[in-house]
Structures are given as structure tokens and as C-alpha cells.
LOFIZA-503083 format. One record per residue: residue in one letter; x, y, z of N, C-alpha, C in turn. Coordinates in steps of 0.1 Angstrom, whole numbers, plus 5000, padded with zeros to 4 digits. Layout:
BEGIN
AXYZXYZXYZ ...
This chain:
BEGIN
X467247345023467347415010467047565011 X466047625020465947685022467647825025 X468547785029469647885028470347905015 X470247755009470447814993469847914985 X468247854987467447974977467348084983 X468148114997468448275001469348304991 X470848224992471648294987471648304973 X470748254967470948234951469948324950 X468748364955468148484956468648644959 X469948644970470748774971471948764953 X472048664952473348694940472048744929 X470848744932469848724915469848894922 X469248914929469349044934470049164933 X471749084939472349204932472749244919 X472749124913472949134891471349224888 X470849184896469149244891469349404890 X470149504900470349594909471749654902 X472649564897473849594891473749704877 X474849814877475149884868475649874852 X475649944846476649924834477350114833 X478250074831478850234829479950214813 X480150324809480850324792482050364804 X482950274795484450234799485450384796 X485750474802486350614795487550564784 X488150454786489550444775489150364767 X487750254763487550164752485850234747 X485350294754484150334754483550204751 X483350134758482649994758481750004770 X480350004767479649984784480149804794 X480349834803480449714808480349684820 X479749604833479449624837479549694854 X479249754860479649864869478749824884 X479849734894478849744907479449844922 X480349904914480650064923480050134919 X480350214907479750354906481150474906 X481050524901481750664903481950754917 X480850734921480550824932481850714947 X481250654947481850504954482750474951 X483450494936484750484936485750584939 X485250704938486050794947486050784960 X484850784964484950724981485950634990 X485750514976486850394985487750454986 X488550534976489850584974490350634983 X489450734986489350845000489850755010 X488950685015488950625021490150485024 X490950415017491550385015492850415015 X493150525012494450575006495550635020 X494650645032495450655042495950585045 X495450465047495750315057497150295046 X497150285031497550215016499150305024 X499650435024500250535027500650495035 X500450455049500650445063501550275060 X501550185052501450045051502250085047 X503150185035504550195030505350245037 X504750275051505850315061506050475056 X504650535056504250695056504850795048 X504450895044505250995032506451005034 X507051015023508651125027508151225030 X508851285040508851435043509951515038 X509651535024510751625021509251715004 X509551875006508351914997509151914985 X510451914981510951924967510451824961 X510451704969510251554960508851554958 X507951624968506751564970505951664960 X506551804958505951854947506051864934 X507551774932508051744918506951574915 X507151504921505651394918504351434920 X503951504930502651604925502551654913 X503751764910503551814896503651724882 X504351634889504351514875503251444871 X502551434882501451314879500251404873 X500051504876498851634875499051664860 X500451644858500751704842500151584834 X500451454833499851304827498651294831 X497651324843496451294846495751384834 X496051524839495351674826495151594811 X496051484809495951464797495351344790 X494751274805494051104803492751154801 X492151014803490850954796489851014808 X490251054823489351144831490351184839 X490351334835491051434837490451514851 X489451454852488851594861488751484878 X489151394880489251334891490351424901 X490151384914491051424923491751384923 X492951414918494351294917494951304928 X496051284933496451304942497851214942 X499151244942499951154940501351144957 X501451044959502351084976503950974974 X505050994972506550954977505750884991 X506750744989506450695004507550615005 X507850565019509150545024509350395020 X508350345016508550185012509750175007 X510950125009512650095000512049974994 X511249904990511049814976510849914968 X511149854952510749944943509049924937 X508149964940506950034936506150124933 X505250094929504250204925502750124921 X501350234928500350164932499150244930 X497850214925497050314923495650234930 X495450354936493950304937492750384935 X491250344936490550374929490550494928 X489750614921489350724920490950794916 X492350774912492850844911494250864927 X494050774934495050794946496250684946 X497450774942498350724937499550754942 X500450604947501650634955502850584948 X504150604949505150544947506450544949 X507050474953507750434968509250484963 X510050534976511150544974512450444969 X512250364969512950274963512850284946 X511750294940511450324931512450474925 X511850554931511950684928513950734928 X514550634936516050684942516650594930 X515850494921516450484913515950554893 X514850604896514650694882515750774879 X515950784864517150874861516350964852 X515451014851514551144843513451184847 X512451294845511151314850510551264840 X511151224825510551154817509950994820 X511150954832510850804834509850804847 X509750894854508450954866507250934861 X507451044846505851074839505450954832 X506650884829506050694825505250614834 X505850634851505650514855504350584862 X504050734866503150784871501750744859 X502450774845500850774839500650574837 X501550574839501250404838499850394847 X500150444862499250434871497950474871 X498150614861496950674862495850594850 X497250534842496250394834495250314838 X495650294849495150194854493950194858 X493750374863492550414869491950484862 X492350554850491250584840490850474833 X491350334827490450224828489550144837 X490050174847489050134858489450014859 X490649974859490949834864490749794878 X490649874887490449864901488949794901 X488449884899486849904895486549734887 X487049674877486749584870487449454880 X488149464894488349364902487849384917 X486849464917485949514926485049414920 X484749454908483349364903483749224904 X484849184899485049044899484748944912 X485349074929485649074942484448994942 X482649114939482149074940481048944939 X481348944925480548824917481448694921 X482548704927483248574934482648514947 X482448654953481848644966480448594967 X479548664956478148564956478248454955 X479248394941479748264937479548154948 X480748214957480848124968480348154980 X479448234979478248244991477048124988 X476948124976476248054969476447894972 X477747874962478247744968478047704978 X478447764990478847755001477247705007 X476247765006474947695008474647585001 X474747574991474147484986475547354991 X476647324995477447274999476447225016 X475947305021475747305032474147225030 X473747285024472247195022471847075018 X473047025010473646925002474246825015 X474646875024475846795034477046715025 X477646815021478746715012480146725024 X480346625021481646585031482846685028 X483446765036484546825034484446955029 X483246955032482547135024483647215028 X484247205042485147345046486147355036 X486747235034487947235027487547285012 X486547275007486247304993486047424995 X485247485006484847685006486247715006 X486947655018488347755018489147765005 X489747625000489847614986489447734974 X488147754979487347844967488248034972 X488248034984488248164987489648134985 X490348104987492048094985492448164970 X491148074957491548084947491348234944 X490248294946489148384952490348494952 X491248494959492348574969493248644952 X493548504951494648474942494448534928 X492948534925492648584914492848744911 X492548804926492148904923493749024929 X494848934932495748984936497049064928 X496149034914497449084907496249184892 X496949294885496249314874496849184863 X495649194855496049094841496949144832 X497849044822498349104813498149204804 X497049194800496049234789495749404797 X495849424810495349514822496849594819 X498249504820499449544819499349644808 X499049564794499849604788499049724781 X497749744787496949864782497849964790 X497649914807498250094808499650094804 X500550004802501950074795501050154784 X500650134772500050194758499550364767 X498550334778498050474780499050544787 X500250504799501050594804501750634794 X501950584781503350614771502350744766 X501250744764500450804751500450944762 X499950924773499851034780501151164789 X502151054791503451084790503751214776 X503751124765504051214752503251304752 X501951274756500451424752501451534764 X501551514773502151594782503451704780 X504051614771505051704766506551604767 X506251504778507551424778508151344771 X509251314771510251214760509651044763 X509151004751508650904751509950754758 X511150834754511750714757512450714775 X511250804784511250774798510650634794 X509750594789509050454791509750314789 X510750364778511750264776513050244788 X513250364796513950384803513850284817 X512450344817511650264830511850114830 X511250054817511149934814512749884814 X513549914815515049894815515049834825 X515049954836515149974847514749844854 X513149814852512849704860513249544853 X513049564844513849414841514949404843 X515949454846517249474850517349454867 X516049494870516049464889515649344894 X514849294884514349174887515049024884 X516049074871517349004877518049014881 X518749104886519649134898519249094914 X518449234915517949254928516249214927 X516149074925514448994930514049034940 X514149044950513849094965512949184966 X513849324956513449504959512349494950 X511649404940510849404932509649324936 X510049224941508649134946507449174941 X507249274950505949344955505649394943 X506349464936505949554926505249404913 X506249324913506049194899505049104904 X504049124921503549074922501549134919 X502149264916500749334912500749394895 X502249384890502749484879503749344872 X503349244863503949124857505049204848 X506349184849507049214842507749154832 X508149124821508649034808509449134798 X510549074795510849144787510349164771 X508949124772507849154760507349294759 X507249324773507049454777507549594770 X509349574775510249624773510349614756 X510149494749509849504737508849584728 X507849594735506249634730506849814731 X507249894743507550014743508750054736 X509649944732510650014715510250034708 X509149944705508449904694506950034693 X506650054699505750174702506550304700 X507650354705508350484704508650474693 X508950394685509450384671509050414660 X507150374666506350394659505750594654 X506650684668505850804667506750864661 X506250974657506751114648508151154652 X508651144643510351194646510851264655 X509851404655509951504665509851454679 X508751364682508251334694509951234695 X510051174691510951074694512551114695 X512951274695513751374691513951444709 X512951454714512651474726513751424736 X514551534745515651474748514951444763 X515351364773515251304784515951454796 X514751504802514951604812515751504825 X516751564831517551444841517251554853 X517451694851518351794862517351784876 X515951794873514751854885515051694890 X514851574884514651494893515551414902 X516951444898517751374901518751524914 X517951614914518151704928516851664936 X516051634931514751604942515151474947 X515751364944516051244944517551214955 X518351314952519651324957519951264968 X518851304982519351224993518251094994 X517451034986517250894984518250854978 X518650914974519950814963521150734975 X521350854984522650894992522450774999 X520950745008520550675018520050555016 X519550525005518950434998519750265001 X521150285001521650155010521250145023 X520850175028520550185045519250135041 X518550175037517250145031517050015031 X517549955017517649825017518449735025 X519549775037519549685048517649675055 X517749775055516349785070515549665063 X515249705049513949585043514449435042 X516249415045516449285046516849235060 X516549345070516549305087515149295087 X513949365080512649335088512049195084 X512649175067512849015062513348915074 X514248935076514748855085514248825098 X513548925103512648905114511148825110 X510648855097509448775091510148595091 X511148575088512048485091511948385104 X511848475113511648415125513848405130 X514748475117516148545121516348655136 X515948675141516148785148517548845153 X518048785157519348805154520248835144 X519948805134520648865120519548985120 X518348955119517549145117517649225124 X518749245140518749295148519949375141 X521149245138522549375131522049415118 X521049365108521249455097520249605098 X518949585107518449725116519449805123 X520949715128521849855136522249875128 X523349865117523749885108523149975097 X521549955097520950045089520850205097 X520750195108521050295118521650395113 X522850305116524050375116524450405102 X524350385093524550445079524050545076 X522350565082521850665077520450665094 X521750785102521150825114519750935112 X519851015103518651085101517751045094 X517250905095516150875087515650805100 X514250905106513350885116512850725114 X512450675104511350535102512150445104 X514150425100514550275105514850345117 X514950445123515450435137514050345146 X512850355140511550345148511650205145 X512050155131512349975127513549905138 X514350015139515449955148515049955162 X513950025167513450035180512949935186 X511949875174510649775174511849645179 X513049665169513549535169514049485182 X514649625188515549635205514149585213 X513049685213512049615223511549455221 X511849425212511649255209512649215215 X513549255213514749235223515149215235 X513649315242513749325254514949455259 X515349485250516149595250515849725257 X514449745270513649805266514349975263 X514950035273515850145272516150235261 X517250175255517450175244516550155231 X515350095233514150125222513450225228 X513250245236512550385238513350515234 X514950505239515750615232515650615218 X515450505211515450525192514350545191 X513050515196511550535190511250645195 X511750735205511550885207512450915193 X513150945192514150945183513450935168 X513250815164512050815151511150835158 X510050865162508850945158508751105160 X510151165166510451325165510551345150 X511351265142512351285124510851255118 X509951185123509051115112507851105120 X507151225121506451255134504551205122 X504751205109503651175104503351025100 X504250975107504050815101504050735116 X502650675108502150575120503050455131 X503650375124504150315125505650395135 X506050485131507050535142505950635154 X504850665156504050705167503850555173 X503350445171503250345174504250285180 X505050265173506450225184507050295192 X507250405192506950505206506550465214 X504950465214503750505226503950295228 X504350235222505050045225506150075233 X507150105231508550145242508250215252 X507450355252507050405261506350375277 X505850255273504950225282505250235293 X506250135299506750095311508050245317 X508750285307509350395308509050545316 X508050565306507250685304505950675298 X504950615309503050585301502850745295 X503450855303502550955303503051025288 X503750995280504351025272504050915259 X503950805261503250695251502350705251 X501350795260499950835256500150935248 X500950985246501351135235501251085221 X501950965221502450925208501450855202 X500650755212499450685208498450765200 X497550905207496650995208497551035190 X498651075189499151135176499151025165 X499350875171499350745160497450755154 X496650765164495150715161494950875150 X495450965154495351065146495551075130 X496751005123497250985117496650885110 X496350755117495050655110494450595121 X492750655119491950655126491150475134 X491150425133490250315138490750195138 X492350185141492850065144493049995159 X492849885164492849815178493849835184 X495249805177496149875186496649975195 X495950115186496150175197495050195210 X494150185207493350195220494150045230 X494649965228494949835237496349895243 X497449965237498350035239497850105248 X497150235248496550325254495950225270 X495550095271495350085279496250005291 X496849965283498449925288499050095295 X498950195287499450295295498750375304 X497350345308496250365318497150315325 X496850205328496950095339498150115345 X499850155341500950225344500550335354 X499450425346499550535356498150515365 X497950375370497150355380495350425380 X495150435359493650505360493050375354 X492550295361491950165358491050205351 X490050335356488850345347489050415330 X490250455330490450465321491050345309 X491350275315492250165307490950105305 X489950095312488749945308488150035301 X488550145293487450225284488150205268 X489750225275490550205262490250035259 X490449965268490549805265488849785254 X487849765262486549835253486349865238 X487249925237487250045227487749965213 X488849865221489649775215489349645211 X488449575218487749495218486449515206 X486049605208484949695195485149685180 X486649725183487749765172487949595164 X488249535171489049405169488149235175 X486749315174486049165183486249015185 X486848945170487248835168489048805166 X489848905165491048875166492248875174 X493048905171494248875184494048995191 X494049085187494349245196493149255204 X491749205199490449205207491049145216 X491049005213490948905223492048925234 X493249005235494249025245493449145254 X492849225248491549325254490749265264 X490049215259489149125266489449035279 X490948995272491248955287492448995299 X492449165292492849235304490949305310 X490549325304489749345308488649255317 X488949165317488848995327489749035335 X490449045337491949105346491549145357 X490949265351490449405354489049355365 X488149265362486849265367485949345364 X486449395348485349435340484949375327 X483549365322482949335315482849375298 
């Protein structure tokens, strides 16, 4: 009994120790086990890896300072204005958009190549910033945690108890655990539609971007299910929605609702997502296809993506990955040199580089590696890569520093554990 009354003493502990903070958009106190300070931090902290996972910024500044300037114009006018906002285009071809705490906010080209106004930008941008001047992050942080004592708790008293099948009931719990916290609530939805519309309008924009937007995606989600997923699996979509925002514009002052829909700035910042944006959605339904366990079919819809749209550095680096699974190795080193020159800030094309490189050219996949850990700092891969390209150029002592490193990085998982036993290999420890 003794491990229970620990853990039922750490859950009394941290409620004992827990905050309350006044809510900026309901002014309700409620209760707070981040903090302000801590929720900008995660953000910080977070927001690289979040970026790097959509398959890295566009590199293009017209686009990236027309969503800068859009989001800064609807932030100025929310419920906390004075945060670090920060808004980044990213290459993801699903259609999304994603906020996390303190104000760090992305949203994906697939998204963006189909907006038809900066009215429908400043919709879906302040939607986001809804989210985080409510602090809905923040309010499934706390959930995160009071789940986690929950079943820390359980989980002893399961154990002190000896109840038969305890594993199956913890994992059960943590599954649900997962599930709970993987999407915002309706009620979460439909606040920030209310604040992105309200702050949209405060800004100066045509209320009926909101209605535009909301078209938009109920219209994708029956058509094209696929390019949405991801978005309807964090952002519930209904055409209640789409009703609630007629029904809201309808509600404001003539003038406001007179407001014509600005098309010209965003649909030149937009122009060559528009162009490319089929190529796009091949790549996301060859890398499908490879999650598939297809490889063969995701090999032609990755050439094909290629070849449609040869200047887009990230599917040449998708089509690389695919050739060196291929065994192709040549020819993936020619395309992943190739994407990580066009798209020299995104992880995932340094990575598949300094992966093709190896056997080719180590001394050069150490180039790409050294520029991938740069870009996002403290992942296992590259140090194990890095020691894969030691060992090519015959500096053992170098490779059992990278292998190490990797092992550190990754103690209990696959990329450790492949460390560890080159490093067994090796006849080091």
C-alpha cells in the first residue's frame, strides 16, 4: 500500500501547489498548472520540432510576410495582444492550421493555395489566435495533467491491490487518456470561430472571409477527405458551423457587413502554391502509400510528383527517401543533394541527404547532418547517421562518440538500440 499512498500523496501535492489564473476571453478564474511564464516557454520550445513535422517553412518572403502581417493585424486586436506571436507558411500539402501555446502559429500550404481573400487568412489566422488567447492549449495541458496523476494513481493502487490484468486496464486508461486530449472540444470550436470572426472584423476585415473559409472546408471534406484529415481531426467540422458564421455576419452592422472581400495581395503571394499544389497532393498520396506498406505505387506517385513540379526542394528529398528504400542508392543521393540545396532550411531534406550520402560521399553527409541537428537540435538520428558516416571514413573514435551521443538521445528506442549495437560492433561500451 505503501506505493499508492505515494502516489495519492504526489496527485494531493500537486492540486495543493496548483494555480488559478482569470481566463483573458470569459474572465472566469480557473484553474492554471502552467503558468504564463511556462506557457510561452513550451511554445518556444515546441514550435520548432511542430514546423519541422510540416515538412519546414516555405521559403518564399512575399507569402511569409503577407501571413506575418495578417496574423499581427488579428493578434493587436485579441484578448492578449501583447504576446510574441509569431505566425510561419509550411509545406505540409494537407489543408491545416495549428496553434500552440503562447501564441506560435502555423499554417500549411495546402491550406493557404486554396484561400481566395486575406479576409479568409484573417479568419482562419484569428480562429487560431482564438484558441490561444483562450488558453485552450493551456486548459488540455491541465487536463494532460490531472489524467496523468489519475492514472498514476490507479495504476498503484491496481498494483497494491494485485488485480488481474492491471496492464490491460493502465493501457486502456492511457489509450483513452491519448484520445481525450487529441482533439479541441466543440464548445473550444465554436468559441474560437465567435473570437476569430470578432477579431477578423476589429481589424478592419470583411466578416464574410469567415463564411468563405467555412465553405471552403466543408466542401473539402466532402470531396477531398484525405487533404483534411488532420485538420477535422484537431478542428471538428459540421455544417452547424458554417451555419453559426451566417448567422453571426448577419447579425453586424450593415457597414461592417458592406465590407468587400480584399482578393489581389493574397492570391499573388499564393500564385505558385496554387501552380504546384497538384504535385503536392501526389507526394502526400505516394508518402500514404508507403505508410501503406504500397511502395511501389508511392515510388510512381513521388516520380510523378517530381516531375510536375521539379523546383520544389522537399518532394525531390520525398522522392529521394523513396529511391534509397529502393535501394536505388545513386539516384537518391542525386535527388537529396538536389532537395536539400532548394530547401536547405528543412530538416527532413538535410536528413535525407546526410541518409543517401553515406556510402557515396560520408564526407559530405556529414555536411548535411551537422546543418539537419542545426535546424532541430536533440534528435537520435542524426548523431547515429553521423556515425554511420565516421565509420565510412575509417574514424572509429569518432563514430563511438556519435553512436553514444545517440544512445543518450534515444536510450529505450529503436534508434538507441541500433547505437548500442554498433557500438557492440565496435568493442565499445
Amino acid at each position: 500500500m505503501r506505493t499508492a499512498l505515494a502516489a495519492a500523496m504526489l496527485a494531493g501535492a500537486v492540486l495543493g501547489l496548483a494555480g488559478c489564473a482569470t481566463n483573458p476571453v470569459t474572465g472566469k478564474t480557473e484553474l492554471d498548472l502552467l503558468g504564463e511564464e511556462q506557457e510561452l516557454a513550451l511554445g518556444v520550445k515546441l514550435y520548432p520540432a511542430f514546423i519541422q513535422d510540416s515538412l519546414g517553412p516555405i521559403e518564399d518572403p512575399q507569402l511569409s510576410h503577407l501571413v506575418q502581417a495578417t496574423g499581427e493585424a488579428v493578434a493587436a486586436v485579441s484578448h492578449r495582444p501583447r504576446l510574441p506571436y509569431q505566425f510561419t507558411p509550411v509545406n505540409d500539402p494537407a489543408v491545416n492550421a495549428f496553434a500552440l501555446p503562447g501564441g506560435k502559429i502555423c499554417v500549411t500550404r495546402g491550406l493557404l493555395a486554396r484561400l481566395e481573400s486575406e479576409d479568409a487568412l484573417a479568419a482562419v489566422l484569428g480562429h487560431e489566435v482564438g484558441h490561444v488567447t483562450a488558453r485552450h492549449a493551456v486548459a488540455a495541458y491541465n487536463r494532460q495533467v490531472l489524467a496523468t496523476l489519475f492514472l498514476a494513481t490507479s495504476a498503484a493502487v491496481l498494483e497494491a491491490k494485485d488485480v488481474r490484468g492491471k496492464e490491460l486496464l493502465w493501457v486502456g486508461g492511457l489509450l483513452g487518456t491519448q484520445l481525450l486530449l487529441a482533439s479541441y472540444s466543440r464548445d473550444q470550436e465554436r468559441q474560437s470561430d465567435t473570437l476569430g470572426l470578432s477579431y477578423a472584423v476589429a481589424a478592419g476585415y470583411s466578416p464574410w472571409g469567415m463564411v468563405e473559409t467555412q465553405r471552403l472546408l466543408l466542401a473539402l471534406g466532402r470531396e477531398k477527405p484525405s487533404l483534411v484529415e488532420r485538420l477535422f481531426a484537431s478542428h471538428p467540422h459540421s455544417s452547424e458551423r458554417l451555419a453559426a458564421a451566417e448567422e453571426a455576419v448577419a447579425k453586424l452592422p450593415s457597414e461592417v457587413q458592406k465590407r468587400p472581400l480584399r482578393r489581389q495581395a493574397l492570391l499573388s503571394a499564393t500564385a505558385q502554391l496554387r501552380e504546384v499544389q497538384p504535385a503536392w497532393e501526389l507526394a502526400l498520396q505516394g508518402q500514404k502509400a508507403f505508410a501503406r506498406d504500397q511502395r511501389a505505387t508511392g515510388l510512381a506517385l513521388l516520380a510523378k510528383a517530381r516531375e510536375q513540379a521539379p523546383g520544389e526542394g522537399v518532394i525531390a528529398s520525398l522522392y529521394a527517401l523513396a529511391l534509397w528504400q529502393g535501394n536505388e542508392k545513386a539516384k537518391a543521393w542525386e535527388e537529396a543533394s538536389r532537395g536539400a540545396q532548394r530547401a536547405p532550411r528543412v530538416f527532413l531534406a538535410r536528413l535525407v541527404a546526410g541518409l543517401a550520402g553515406l556510402e557515396l560521399d560520408p564526407a559530405a553527409s556529414l555536411e548535411h547532418l551537422a546543418a539537419a541537428e542545426t535546424i532541430l537540435p536533440g534528435t537520435a538520428q542524426v548523431p547515429f547517421f553521423q556515425g554511420k558516416a565516421w565509420e565510412r571514413l575509417r574514424r572509429q573514435d569518432k563514430a563511438v562518440e556519435a553512436y553514444r551521443e545517440a544512445v543518450r538521445r534515444d536510450p529505450e528506442g529503436e534508434v538507441g538500440r541500433a547505437a548500442a549495437a554498433r557500438l557492440a560492433a565496435l568493442g565499445a561500451r
